[in-house]
N, C-alpha and C positions, 0 to 999 in steps of 0.2 A: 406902783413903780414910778419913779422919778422920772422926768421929763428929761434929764439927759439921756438917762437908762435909756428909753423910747428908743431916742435918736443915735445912740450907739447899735443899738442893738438891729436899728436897719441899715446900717452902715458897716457893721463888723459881723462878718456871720459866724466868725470864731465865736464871738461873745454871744451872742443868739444861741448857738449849739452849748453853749456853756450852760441857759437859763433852763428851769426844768420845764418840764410841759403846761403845767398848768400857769410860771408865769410868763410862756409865750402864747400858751392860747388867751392872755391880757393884754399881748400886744395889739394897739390899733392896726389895722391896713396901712402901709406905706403910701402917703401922698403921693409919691414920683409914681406909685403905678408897681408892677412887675418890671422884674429887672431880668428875668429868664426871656429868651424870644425860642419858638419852635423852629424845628428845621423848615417847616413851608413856610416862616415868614424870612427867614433867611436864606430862602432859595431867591426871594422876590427884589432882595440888595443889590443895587447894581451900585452903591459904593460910589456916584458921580461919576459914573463911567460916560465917555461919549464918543459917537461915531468919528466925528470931529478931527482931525487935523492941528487945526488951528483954533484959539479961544474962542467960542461963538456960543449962540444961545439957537437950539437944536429943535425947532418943536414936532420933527420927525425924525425918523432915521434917514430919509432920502435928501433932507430938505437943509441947509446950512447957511448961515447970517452971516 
């Protein structure tokens, strides 16, 4: 498989779903990693949320700069 191929095909999952089995079990592991997260690591997202008021740097909840 061509090295754009590769890189299309972790990039477009249309195109992936298009390749037959056997040449995506050819495809390397995606360097960036898993692009899926579970729900318990997305319960753990707080998104840059802050207790905060005002712009500060928080290193409690109680405690504010």
């Amino acid at each position: 498989m061509k090295k754009r191929d590769i890189i299309r095909a972790w990039r477009d999952e249309e195109f992936r779903l298009s390749l037959s089995e056997e040449q995506r079990a050819q495809l390397p592991v995606n360097p960036a990693g898993s692009v899926e997260l579970a729900d318990e690591d997305l319960l753990s997202v707080s998104g840059g949320w802050s207790s905060c008021r005002r712009p500060c740097f928080c290193p409690s909840e109680t405690t504010c700069y």
